[in-house]
Residue frames relative to the residue before (quaternion, step in Angstrom):
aa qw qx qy qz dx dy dz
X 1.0000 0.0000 0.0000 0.0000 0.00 0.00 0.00
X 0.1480 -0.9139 0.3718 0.0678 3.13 -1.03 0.71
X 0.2091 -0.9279 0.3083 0.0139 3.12 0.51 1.78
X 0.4349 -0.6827 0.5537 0.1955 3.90 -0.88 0.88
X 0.5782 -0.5446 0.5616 0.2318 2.93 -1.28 1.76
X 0.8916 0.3017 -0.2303 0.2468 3.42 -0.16 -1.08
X 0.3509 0.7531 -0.3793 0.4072 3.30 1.22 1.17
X 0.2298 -0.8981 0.1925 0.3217 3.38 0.08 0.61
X 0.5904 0.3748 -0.4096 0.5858 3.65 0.91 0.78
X 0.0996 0.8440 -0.5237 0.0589 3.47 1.05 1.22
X 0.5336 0.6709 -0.3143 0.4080 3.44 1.62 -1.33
X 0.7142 0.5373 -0.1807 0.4106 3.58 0.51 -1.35
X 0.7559 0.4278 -0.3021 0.3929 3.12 0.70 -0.92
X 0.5035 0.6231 -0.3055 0.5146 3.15 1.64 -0.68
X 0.8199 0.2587 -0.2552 0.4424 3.64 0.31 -0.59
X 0.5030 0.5302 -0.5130 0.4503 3.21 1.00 0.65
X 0.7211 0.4019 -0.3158 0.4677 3.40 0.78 -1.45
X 0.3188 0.6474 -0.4813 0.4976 3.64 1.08 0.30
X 0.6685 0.4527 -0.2958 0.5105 4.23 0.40 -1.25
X 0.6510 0.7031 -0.2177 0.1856 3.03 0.64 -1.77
X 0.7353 0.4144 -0.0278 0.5356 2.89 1.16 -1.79
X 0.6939 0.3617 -0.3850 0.4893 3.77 1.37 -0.32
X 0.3160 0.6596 -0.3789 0.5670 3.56 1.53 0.32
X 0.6619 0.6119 -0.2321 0.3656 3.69 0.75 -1.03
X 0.7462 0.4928 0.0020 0.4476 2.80 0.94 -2.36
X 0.4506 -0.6198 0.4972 0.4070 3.37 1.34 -0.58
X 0.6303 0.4917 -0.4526 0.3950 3.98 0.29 0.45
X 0.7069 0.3773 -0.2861 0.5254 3.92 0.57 -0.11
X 0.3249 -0.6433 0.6685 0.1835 3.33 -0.98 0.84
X 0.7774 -0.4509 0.3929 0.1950 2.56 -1.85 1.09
X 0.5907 0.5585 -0.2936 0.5030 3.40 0.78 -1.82
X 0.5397 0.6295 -0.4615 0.3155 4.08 0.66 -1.22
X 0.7707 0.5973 -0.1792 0.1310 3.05 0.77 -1.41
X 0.5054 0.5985 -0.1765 0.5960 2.96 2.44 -0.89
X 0.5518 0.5176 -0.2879 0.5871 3.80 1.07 -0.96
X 0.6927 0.4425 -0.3108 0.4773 3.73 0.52 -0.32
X 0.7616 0.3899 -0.2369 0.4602 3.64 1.15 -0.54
X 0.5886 0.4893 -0.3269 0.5543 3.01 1.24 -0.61
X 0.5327 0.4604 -0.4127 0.5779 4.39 0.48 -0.62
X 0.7933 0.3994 -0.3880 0.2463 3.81 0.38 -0.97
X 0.4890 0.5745 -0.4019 0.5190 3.64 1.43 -0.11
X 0.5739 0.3237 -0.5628 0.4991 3.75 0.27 -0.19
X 0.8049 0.3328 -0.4496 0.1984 3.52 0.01 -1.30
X 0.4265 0.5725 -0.5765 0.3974 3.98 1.00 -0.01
X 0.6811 0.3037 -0.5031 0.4367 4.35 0.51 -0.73
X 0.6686 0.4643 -0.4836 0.3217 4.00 0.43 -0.44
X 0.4140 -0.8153 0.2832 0.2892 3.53 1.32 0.02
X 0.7786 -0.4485 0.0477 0.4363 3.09 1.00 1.72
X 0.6937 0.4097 -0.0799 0.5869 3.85 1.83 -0.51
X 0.7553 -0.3793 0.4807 0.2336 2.67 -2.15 0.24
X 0.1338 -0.8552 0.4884 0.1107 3.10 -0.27 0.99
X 0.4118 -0.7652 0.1620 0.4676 3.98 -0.23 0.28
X 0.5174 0.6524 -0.4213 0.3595 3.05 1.45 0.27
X 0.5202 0.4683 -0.3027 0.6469 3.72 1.62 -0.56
X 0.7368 0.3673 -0.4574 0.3361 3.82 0.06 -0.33
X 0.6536 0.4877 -0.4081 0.4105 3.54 1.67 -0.14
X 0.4512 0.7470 -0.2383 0.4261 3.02 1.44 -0.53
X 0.7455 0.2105 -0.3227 0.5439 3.46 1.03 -0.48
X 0.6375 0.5025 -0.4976 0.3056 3.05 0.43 -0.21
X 0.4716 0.6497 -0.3316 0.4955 4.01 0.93 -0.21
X 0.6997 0.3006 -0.2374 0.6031 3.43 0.89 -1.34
X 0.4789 0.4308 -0.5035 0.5758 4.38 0.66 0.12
X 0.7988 0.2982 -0.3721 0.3669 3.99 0.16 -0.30
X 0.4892 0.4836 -0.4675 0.5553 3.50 0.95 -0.40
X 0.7538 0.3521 -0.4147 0.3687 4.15 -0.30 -0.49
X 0.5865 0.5079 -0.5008 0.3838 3.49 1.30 -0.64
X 0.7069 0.5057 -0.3664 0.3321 3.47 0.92 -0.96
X 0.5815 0.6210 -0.4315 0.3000 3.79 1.18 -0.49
X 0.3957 -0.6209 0.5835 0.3429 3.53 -1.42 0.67
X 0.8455 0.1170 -0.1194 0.5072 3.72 0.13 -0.27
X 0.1995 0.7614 -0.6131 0.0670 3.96 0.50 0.96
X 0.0243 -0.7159 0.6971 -0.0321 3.84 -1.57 0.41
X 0.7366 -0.5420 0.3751 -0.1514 2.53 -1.82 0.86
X 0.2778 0.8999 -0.3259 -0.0829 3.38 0.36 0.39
X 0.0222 -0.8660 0.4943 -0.0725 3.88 -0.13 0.75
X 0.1439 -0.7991 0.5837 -0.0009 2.78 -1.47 1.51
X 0.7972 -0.3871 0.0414 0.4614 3.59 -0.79 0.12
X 0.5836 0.4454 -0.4384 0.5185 3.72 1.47 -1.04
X 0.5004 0.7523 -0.2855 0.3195 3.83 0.66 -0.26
X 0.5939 0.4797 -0.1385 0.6309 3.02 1.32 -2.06
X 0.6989 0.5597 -0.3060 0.3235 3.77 0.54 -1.18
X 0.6599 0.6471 -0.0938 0.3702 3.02 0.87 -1.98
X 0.8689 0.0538 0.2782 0.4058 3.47 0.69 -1.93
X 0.2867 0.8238 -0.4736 0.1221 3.23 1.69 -0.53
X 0.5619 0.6203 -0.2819 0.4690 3.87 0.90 -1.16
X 0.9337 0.1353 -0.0976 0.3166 3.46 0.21 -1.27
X 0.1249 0.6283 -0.6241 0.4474 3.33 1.86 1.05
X 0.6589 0.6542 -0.2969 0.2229 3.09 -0.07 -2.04
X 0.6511 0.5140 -0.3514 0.4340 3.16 0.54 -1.58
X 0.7585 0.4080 -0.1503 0.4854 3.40 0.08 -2.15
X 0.6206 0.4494 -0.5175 0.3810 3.59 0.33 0.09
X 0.6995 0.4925 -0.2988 0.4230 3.38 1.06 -1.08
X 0.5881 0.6937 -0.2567 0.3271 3.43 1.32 -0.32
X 0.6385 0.4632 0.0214 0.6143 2.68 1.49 -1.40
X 0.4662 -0.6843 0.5435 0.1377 3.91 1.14 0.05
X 0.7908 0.2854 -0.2615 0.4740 4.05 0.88 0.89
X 0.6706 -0.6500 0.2567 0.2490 2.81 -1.15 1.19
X 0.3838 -0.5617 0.6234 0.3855 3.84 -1.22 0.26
X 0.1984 0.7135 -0.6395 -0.2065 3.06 -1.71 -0.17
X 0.6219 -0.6190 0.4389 0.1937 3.12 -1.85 0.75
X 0.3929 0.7658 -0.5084 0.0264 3.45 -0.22 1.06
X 0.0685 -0.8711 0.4794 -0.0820 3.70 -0.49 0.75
X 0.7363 -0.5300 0.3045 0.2902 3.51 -1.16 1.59
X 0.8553 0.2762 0.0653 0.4334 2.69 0.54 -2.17
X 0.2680 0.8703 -0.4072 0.0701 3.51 1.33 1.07
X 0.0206 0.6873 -0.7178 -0.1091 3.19 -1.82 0.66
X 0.6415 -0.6791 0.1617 0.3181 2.99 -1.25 0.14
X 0.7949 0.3975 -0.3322 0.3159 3.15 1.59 0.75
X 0.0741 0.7154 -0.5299 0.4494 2.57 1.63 0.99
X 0.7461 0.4367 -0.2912 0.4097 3.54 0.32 -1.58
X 0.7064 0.5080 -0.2966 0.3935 3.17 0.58 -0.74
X 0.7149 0.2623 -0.3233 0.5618 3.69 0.68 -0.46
X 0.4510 0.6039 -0.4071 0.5159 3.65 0.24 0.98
X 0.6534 0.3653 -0.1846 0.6369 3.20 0.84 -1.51
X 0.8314 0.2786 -0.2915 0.3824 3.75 0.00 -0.34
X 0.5599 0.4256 -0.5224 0.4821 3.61 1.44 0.41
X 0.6245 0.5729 -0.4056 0.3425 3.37 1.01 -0.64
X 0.6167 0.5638 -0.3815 0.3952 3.52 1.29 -1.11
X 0.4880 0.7422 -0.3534 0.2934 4.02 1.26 -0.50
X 0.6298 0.3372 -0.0945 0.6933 3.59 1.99 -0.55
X 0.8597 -0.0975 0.0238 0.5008 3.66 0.31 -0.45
X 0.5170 -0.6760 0.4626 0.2483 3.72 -1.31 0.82
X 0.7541 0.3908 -0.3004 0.4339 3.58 1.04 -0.73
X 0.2178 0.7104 -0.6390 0.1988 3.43 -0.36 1.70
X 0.3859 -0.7780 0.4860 0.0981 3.10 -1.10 1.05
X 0.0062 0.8757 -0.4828 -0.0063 3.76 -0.44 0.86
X 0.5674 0.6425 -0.2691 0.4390 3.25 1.44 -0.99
X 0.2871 -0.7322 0.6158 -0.0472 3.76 -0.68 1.63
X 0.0953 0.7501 -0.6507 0.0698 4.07 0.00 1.56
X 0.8424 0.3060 -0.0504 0.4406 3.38 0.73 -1.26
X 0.1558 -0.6811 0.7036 0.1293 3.72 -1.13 0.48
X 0.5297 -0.4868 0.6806 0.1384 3.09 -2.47 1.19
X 0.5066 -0.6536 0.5378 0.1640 2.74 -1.20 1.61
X 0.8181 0.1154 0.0075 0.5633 3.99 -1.38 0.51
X 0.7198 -0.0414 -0.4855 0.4945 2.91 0.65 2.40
X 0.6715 -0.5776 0.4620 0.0449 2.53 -2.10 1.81
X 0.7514 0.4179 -0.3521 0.3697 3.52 0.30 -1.04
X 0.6864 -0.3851 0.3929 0.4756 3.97 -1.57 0.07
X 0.5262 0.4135 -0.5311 0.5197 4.06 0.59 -0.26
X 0.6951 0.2571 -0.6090 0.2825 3.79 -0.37 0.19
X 0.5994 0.3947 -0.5511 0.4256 4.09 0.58 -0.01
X 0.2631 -0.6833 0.6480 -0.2095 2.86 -1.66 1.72
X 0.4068 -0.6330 0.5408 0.3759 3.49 -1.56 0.01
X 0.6861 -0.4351 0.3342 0.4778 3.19 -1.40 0.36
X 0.4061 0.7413 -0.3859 0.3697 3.89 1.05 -0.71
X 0.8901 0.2704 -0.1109 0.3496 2.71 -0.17 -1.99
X 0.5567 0.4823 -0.4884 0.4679 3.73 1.10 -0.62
X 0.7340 0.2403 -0.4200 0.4765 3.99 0.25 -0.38
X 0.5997 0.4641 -0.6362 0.1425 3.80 -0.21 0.25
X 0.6212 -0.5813 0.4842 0.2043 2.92 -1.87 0.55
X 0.7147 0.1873 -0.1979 0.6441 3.88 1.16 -0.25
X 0.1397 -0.6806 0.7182 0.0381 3.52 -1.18 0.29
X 0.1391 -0.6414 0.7525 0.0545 3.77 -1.17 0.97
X 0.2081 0.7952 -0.5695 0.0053 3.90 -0.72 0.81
X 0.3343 -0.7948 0.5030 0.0597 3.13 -0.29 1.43
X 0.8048 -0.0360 0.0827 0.5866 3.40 -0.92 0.53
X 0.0703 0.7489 -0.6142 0.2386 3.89 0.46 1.81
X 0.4780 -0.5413 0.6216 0.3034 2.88 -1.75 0.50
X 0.4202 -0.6711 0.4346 0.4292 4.15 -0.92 0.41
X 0.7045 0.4445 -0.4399 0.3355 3.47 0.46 -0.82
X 0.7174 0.3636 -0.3513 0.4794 4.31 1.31 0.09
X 0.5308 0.4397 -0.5069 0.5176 3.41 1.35 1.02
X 0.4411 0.4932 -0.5395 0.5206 3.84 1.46 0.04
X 0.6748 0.4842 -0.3411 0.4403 3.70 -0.13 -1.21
X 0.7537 0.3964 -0.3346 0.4035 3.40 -0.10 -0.69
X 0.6573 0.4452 -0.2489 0.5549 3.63 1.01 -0.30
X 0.5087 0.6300 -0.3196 0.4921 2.95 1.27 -0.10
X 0.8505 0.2199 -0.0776 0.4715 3.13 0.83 -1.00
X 0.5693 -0.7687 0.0571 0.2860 2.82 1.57 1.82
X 0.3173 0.6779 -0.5272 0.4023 3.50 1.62 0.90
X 0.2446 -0.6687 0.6702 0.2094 3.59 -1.43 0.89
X 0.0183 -0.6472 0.7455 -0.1583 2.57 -1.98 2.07
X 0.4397 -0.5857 0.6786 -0.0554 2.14 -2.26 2.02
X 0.0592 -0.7908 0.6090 0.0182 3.25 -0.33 1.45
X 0.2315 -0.7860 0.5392 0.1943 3.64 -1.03 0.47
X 0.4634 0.7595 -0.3965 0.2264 3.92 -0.23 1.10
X 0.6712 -0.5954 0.2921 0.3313 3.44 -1.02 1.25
X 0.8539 0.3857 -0.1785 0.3003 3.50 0.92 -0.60
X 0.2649 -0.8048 0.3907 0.3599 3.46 0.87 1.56
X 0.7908 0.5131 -0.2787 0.1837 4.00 1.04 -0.95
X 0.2661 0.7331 -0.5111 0.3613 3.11 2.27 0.18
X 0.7412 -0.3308 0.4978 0.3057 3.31 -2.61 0.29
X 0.7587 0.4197 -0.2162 0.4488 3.37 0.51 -1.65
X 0.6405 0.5408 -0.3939 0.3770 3.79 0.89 -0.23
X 0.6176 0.6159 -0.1715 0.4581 3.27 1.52 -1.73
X 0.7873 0.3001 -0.2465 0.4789 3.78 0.86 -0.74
X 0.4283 0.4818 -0.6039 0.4688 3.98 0.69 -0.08
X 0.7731 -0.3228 0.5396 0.0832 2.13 -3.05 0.63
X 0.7212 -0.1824 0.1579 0.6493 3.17 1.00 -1.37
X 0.3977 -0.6913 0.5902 0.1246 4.06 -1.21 1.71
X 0.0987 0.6980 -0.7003 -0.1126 3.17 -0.93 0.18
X 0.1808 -0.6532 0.7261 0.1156 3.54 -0.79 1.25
X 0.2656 0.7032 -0.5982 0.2776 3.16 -0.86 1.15
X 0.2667 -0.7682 0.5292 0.2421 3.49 -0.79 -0.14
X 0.6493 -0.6140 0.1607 0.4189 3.25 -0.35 2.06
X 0.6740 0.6510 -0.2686 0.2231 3.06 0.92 -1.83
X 0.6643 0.3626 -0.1794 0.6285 3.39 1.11 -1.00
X 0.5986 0.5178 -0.4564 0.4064 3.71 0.33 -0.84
X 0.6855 0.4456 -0.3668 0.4438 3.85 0.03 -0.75
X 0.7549 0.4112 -0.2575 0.4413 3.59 -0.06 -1.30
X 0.6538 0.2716 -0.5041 0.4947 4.02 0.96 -0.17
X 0.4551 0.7595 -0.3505 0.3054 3.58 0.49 -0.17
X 0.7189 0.4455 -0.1821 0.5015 2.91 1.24 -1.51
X 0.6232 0.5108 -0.3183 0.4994 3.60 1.35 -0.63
X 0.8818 0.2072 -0.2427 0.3473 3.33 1.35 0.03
X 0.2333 0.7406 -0.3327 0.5352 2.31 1.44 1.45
X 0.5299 0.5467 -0.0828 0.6430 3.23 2.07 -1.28
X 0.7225 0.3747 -0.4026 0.4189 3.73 0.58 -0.86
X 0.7740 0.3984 -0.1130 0.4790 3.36 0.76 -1.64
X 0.5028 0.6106 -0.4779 0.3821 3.72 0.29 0.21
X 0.6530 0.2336 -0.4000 0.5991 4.11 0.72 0.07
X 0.5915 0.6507 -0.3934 0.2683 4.23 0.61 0.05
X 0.5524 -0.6302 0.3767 0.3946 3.76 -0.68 1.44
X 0.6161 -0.4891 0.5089 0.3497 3.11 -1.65 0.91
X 0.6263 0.2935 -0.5168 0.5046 4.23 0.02 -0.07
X 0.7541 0.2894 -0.5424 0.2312 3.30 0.02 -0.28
X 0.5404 0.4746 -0.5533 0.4203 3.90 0.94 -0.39
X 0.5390 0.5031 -0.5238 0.4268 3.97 0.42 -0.43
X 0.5926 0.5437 -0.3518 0.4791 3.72 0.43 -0.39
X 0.8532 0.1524 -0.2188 0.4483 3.25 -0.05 -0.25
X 0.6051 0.2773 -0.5445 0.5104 3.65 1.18 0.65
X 0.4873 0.5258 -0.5239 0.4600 3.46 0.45 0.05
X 0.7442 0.3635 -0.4314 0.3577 4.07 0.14 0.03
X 0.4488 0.7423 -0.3563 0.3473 3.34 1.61 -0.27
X 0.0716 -0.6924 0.7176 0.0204 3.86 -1.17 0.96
X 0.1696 -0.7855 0.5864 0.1016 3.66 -0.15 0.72
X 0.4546 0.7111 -0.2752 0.4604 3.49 1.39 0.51
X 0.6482 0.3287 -0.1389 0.6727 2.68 0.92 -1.73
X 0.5114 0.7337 -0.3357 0.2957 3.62 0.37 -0.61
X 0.5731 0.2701 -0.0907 0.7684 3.65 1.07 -1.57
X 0.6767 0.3701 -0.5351 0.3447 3.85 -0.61 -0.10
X 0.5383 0.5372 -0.4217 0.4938 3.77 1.32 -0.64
X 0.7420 0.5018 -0.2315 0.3795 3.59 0.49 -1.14
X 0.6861 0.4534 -0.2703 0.5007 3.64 1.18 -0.65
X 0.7574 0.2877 -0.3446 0.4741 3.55 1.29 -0.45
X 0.3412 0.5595 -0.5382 0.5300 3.73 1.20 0.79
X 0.8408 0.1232 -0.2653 0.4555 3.77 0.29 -0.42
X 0.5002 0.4042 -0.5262 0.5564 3.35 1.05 1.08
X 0.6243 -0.5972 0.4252 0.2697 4.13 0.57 0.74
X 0.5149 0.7274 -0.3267 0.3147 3.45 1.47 0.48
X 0.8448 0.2124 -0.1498 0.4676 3.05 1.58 -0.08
């Protein structure tokens, strides 16, 4: 479909027909499609942007991964759809692997994911050895990777595998519109943001802070309150600020 710029929900429509078409191909679940409307009502109260509390927010969560020895990626199909390109980038920036892990998994779902994702970068993970303790669904089988890294980035997460993972005392940077979701309430660090924008500033700060001494990236996560953080974000979409 071919949608005019000079409409005025040109952005939206674009990142829908973005699902649409991985809906097509056979990599987005259906179910994505409802998770996509339902994220897109918060982002109409955050008013379509970067807020500055999310634009500091990422950047903090770009220094905590520079500082991790073993940080990764996780991405699922609205992901693959959404961003599949600019994981890649920030993965390659950042020196760690993507991996493919999804709710609704088969095996070719995984597979056409793994081989759009591989179209930008070689180090994708697909291979499922290990499983997260205290959860049931297919998102707890993992690679050996991801059960030992020490940071996790999970875009668009399910909450009960951003509890578990925190559970198992890895720090996660979850990326979603709804500071009052599970998966927001239990990360390390929330960005309420909308992927679309959240990656691409990321990647620019990724670019700024990637040649800077380790005290100074400790400095700026060490001022972070991911508390205060979501209480900014919940009274921005309560008109409080």
């Amino acid at each position: 479909m071919k949608l005019p710029k000079s409409h005025p929900r040109f952005e939206s429509l674009k990142t829908r027909e973005k699902l649409v078409t991985g809906f097509k191909e056979g990599y987005v679940a259906i179910n994505g499609l409802i998770a996509q409307g339902r994220g897109e009502c918060f982002d109409y109260l955050l008013e379509e942007k970067t807020q500055n509390f999310a634009m500091n927010t990422e950047r903090v969560a770009v220094a905590l991964l520079l500082l991790s020895k073993s940080p990764v990626i996780s991405v699922n199909g609205n992901v693959a759809a959404l961003c599949g390109r600019e994981i890649c980038k920030l993965a390659k920036i950042l020196k760690c692997p993507v991996e493919v892990n999804l709710f609704y998994w088969t095996k070719k779902r995984g597979e056409i994911i793994e081989k759009k994702l591989r179209k930008f970068y070689d180090n994708v993970l697909t291979e499922k050895t290990k499983k997260i303790p205290n959860l049931n669904s297919k998102r707890a089988n993992v690679s050996r990777y991801f059960y030992n890294a020490d940071v996790a980035l999970i875009p668009l997460e399910d909450g009960d595998r951003a509890e578990a993972l925190v559970k198992m005392k890895k720090n996660v940077i979850a990326i979603d519109l709804n500071p009052l979701s599970r998966t927001s309430q239990n990360a390390t660090i929330s960005i309420v943001d909308n992927i679309v924008r959240a990656i691409p500033n990321m990647i620019t700060y990724a670019e700024e802070l990637k040649n800077l001494r380790r005290d100074e990236l400790e400095d700026i996560v060490k001022k972070f309150k991911n508390e205060k953080n979501l209480k900014m974000a919940i009274n921005f979409l309560k008109g409080k600020i």
